[in-house]
N, CA, C and O atoms as a CHARMM CRD file, in Angstrom:
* protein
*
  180
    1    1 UNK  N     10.97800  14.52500  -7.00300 PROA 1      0.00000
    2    1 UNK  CA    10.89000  13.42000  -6.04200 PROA 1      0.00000
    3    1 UNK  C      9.64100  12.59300  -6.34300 PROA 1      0.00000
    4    1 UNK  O      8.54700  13.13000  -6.51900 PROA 1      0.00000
    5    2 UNK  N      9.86900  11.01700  -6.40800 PROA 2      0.00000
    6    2 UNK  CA     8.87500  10.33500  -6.53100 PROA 2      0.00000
    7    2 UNK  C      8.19900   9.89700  -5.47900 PROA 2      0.00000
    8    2 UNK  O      8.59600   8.84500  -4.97700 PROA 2      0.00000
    9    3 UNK  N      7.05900  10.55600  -4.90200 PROA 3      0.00000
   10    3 UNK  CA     6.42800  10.83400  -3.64200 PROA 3      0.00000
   11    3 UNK  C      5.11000   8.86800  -3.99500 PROA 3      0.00000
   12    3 UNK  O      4.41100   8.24300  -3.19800 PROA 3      0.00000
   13    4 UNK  N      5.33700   8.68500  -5.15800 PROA 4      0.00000
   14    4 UNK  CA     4.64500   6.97400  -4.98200 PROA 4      0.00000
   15    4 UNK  C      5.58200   6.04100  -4.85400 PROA 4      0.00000
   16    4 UNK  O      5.35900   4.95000  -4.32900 PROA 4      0.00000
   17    5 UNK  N      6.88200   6.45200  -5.39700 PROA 5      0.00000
   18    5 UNK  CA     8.13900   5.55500  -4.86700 PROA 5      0.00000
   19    5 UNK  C      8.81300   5.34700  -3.26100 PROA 5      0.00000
   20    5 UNK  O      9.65600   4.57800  -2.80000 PROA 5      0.00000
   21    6 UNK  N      8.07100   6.32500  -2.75500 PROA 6      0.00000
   22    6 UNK  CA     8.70100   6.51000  -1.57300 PROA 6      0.00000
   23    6 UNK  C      7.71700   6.30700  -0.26800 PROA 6      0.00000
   24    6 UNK  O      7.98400   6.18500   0.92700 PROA 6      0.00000
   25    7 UNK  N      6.08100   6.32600  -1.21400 PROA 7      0.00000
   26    7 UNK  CA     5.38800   5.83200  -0.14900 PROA 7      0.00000
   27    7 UNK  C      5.32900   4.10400  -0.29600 PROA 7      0.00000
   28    7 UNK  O      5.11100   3.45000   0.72400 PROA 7      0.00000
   29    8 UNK  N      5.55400   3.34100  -1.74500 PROA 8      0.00000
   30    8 UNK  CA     5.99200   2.01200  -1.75900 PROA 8      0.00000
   31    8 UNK  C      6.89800   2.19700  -0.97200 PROA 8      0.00000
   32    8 UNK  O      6.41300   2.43300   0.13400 PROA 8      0.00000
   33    9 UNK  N      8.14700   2.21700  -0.95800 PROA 9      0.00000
   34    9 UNK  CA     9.23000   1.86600  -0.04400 PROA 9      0.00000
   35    9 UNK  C      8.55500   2.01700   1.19400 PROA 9      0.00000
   36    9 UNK  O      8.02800   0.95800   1.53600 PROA 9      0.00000
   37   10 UNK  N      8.39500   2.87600   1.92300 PROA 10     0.00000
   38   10 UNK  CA     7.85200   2.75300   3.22400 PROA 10     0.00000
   39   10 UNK  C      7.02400   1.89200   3.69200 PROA 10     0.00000
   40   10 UNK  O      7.17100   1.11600   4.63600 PROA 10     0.00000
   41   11 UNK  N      6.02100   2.07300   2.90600 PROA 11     0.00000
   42   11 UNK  CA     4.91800   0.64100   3.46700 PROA 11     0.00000
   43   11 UNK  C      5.41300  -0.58200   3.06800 PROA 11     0.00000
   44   11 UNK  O      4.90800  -1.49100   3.72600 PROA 11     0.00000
   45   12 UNK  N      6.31200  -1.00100   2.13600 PROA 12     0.00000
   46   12 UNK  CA     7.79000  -2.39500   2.61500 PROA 12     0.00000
   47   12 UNK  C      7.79700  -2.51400   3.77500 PROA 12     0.00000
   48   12 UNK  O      7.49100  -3.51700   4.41900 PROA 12     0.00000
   49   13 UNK  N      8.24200  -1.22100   4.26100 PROA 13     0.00000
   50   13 UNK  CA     9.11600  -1.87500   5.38400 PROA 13     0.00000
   51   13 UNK  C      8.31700  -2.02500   6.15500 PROA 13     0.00000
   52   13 UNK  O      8.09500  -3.18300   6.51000 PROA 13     0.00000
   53   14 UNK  N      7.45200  -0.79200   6.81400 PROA 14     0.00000
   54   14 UNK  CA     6.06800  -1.35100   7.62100 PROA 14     0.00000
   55   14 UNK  C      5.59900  -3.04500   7.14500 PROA 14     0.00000
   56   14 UNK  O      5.46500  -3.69500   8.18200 PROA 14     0.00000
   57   15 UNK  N      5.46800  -3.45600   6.55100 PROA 15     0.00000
   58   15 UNK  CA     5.05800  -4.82200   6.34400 PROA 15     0.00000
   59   15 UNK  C      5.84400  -5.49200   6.50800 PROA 15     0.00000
   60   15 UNK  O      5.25700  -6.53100   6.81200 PROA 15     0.00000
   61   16 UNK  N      7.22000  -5.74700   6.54100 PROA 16     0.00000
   62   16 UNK  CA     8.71300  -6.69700   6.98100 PROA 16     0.00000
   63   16 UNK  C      8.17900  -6.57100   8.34700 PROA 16     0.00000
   64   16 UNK  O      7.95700  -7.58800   9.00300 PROA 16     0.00000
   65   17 UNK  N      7.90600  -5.12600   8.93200 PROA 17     0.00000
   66   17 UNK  CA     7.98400  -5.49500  10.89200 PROA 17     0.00000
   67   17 UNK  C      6.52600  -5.64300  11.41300 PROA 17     0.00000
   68   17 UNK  O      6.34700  -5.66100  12.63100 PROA 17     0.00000
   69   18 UNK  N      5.39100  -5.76000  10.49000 PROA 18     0.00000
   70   18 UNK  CA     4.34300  -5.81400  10.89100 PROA 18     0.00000
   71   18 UNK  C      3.34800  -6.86700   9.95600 PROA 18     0.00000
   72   18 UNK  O      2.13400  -6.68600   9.85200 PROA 18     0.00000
   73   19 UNK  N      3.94200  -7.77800   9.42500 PROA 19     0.00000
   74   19 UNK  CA     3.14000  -8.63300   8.47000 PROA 19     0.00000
   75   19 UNK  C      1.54400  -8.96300   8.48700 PROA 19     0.00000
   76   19 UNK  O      0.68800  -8.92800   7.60200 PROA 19     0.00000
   77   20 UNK  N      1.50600  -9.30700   9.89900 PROA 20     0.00000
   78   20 UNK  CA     0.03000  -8.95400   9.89100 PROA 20     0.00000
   79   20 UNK  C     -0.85000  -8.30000  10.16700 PROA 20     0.00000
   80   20 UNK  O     -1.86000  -8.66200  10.77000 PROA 20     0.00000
   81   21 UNK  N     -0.55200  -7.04100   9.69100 PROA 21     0.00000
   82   21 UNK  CA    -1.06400  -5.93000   9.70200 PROA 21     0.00000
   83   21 UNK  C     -1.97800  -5.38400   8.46100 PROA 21     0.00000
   84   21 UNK  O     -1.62400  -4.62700   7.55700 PROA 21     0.00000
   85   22 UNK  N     -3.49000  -6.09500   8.71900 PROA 22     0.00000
   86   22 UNK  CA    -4.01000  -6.04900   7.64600 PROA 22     0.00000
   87   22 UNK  C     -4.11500  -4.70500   6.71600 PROA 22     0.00000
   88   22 UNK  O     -3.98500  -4.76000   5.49300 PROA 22     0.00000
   89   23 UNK  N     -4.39400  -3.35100   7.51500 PROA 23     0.00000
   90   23 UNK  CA    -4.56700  -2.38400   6.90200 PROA 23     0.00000
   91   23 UNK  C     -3.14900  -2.08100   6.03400 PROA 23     0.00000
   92   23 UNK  O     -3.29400  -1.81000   4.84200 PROA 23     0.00000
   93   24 UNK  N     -1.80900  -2.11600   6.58400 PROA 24     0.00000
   94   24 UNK  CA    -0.75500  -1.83400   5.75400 PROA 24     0.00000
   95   24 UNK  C     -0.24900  -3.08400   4.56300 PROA 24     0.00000
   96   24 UNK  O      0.54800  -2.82400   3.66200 PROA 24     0.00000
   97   25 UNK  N     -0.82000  -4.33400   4.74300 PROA 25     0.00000
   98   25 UNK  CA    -1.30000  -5.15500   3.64200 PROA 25     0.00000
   99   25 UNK  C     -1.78100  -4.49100   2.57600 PROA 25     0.00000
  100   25 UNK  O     -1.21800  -4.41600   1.48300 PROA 25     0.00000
  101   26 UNK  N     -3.09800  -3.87500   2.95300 PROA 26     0.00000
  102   26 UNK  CA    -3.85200  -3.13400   2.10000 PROA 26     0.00000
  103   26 UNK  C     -3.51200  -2.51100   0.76400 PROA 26     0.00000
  104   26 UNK  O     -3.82000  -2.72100  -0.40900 PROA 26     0.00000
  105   27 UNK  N     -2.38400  -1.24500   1.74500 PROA 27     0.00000
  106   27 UNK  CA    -2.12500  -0.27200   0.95900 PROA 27     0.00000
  107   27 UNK  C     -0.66900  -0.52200   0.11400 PROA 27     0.00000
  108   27 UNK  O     -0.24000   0.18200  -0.80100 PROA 27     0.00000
  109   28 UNK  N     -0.09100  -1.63600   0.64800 PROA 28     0.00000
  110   28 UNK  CA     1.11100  -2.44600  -0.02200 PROA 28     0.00000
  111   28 UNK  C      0.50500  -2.76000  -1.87900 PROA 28     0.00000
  112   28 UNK  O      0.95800  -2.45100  -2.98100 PROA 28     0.00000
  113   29 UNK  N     -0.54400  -3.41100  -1.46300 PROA 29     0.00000
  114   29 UNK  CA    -1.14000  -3.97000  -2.77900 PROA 29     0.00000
  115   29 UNK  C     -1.23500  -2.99500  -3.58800 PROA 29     0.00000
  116   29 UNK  O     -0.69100  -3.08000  -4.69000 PROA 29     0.00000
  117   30 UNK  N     -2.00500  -1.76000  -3.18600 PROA 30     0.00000
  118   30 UNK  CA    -2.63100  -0.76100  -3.56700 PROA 30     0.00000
  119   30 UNK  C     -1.80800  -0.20200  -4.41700 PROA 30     0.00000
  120   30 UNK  O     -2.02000   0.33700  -5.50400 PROA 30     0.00000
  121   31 UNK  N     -0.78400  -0.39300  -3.78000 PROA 31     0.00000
  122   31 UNK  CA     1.30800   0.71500  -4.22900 PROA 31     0.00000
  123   31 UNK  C      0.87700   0.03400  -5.48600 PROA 31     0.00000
  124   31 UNK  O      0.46900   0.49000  -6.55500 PROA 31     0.00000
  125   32 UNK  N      1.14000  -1.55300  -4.93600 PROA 32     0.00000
  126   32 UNK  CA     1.83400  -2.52700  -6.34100 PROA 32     0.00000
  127   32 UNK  C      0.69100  -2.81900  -7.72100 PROA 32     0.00000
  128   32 UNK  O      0.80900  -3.30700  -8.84500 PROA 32     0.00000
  129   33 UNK  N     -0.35800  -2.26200  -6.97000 PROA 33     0.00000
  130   33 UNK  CA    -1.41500  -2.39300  -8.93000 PROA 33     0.00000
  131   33 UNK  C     -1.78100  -0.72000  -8.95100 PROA 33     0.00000
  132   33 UNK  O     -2.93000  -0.33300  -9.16000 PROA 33     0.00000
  133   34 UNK  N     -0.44400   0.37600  -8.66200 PROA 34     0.00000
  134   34 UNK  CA    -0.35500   1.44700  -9.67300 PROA 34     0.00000
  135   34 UNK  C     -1.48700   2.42400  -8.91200 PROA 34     0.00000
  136   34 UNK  O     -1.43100   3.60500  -9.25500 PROA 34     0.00000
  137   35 UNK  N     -2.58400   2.04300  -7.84400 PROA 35     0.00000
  138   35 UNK  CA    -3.44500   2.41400  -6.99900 PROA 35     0.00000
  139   35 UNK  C     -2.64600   4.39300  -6.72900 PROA 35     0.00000
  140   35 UNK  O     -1.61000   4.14300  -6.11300 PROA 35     0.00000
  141   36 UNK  N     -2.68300   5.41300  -6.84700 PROA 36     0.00000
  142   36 UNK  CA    -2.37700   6.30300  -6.45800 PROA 36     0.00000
  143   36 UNK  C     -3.12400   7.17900  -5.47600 PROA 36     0.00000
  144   36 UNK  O     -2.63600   7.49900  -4.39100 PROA 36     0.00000
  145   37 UNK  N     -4.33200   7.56000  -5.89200 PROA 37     0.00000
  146   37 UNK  CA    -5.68900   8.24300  -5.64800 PROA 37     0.00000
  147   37 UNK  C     -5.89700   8.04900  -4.63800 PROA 37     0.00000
  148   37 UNK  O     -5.42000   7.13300  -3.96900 PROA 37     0.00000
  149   38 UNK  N     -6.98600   9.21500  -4.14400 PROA 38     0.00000
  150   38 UNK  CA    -7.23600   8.97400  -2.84600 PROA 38     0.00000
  151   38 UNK  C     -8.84200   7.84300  -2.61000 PROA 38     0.00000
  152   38 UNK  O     -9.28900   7.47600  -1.52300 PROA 38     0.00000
  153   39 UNK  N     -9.36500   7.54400  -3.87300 PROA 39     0.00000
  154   39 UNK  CA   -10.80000   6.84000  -3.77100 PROA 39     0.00000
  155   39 UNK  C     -9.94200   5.44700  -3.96300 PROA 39     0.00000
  156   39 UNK  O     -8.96100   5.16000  -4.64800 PROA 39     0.00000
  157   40 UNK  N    -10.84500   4.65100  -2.95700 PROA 40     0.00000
  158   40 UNK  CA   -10.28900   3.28100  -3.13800 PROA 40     0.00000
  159   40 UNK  C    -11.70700   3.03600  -3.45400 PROA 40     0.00000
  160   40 UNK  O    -12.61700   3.54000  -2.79500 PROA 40     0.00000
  161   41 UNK  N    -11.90400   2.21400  -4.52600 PROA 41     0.00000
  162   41 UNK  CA   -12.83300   0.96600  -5.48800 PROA 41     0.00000
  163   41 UNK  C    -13.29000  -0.02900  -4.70300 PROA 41     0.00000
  164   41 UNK  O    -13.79500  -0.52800  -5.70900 PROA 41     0.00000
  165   42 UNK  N    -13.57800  -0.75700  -3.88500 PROA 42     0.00000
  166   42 UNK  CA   -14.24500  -1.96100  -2.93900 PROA 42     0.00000
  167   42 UNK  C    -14.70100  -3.03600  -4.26100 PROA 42     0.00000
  168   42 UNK  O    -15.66900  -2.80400  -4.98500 PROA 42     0.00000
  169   43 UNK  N    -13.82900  -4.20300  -4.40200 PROA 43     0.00000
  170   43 UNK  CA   -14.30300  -4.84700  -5.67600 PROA 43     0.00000
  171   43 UNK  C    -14.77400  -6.05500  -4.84900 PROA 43     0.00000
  172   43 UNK  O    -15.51000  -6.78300  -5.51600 PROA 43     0.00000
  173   44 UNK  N    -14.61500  -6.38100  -3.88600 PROA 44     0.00000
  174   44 UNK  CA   -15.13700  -7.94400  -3.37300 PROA 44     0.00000
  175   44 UNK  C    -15.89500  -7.56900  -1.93000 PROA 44     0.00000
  176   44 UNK  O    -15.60900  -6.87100  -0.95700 PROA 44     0.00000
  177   45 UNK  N    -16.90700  -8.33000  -2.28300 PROA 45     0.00000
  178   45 UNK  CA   -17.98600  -8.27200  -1.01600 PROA 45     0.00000
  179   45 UNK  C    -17.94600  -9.02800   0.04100 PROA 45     0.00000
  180   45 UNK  O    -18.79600  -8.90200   0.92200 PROA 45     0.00000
């Protein structure tokens, strides 16, 4: 089971019923540039 395929799919849909929902924004992106890990990088100040 692809447990990063399935947390992309989910946070989709969370974002279809919650668009502005910055934190699940977040982790949408996160899915889509390959982001897995649990350390998130802070690149902009």
């Amino acid at each position: 089971r692809d447990h990063a395929a399935d947390a992309a799919e989910r946070f989709a849909v969370l974002h279809a019923e919650n668009p502005d929902d910055p934190l699940v924004a977040f982790y949408v992106e996160r899915l889509r540039d390959g982001e897995l890990g649990t350390k998130i990088k802070m690149t902009e100040k």
